[in-house]
Structure formats: structure tokens, C-alpha cells
N, C-alpha and C positions, 0 to 999 in steps of 0.2 A: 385498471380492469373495469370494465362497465358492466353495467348490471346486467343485459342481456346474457354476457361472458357467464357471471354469477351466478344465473338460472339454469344455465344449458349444463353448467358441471355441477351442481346438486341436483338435476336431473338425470347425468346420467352414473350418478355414482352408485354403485351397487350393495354399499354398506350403511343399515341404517341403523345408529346407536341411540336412539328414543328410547326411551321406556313405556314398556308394556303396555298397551291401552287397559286392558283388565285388571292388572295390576291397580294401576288409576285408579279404573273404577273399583272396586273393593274396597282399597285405602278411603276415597271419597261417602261410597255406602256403610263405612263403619265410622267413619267421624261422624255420618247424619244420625246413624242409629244409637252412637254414642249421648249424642248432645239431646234428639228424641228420649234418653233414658233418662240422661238426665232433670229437662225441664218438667217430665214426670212425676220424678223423686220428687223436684221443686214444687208442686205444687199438690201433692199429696195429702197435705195435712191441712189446706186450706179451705174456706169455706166457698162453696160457689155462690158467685152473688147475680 
């Protein structure tokens, strides 16, 4: 099967089993805003120099 073959039927196929773009993105803006809380907590108690 050559790759042309490969494109032309993942082009025309009509089912697409990805997952959610949004999904993603939430999952991805709750790990930044997780790790944001965290290096906060971290550094809470320090002095700024």
C-alpha cells in the first residue's frame, strides 16, 4: 500500500476516534494551574531577595 493509498483513506473516512480537543485543553489548563499553585505554596514562606 503506498502512502498516497494511506492519505486518500484517512481522508475519506468518516469516523474520527481522537479525543476531544477541549477536553485536552482543560486537562492541560488544570495541570498549569495545578503546578502554578503549587510553585506558590513553594515559595511562600521565602524571603525575596
Amino acid at each position: 500500500m503506498s502512502l498516497n493509498e494511506i492519505v486518500l483513506a484517512a481522508a475519506e473516512s468518516e469516523t474520527w476516534a481522537g479525543v476531544n480537543p477541549y477536553v485536552v485543553g482543560v486537562v492541560v489548563l488544570a495541570l498549569f494551574l495545578g503546578m502554578m499553585a503549587i510553585l506558590v505554596a513553594f515559595g511562600a514562606g521565602r524571603e525575596h531577595s
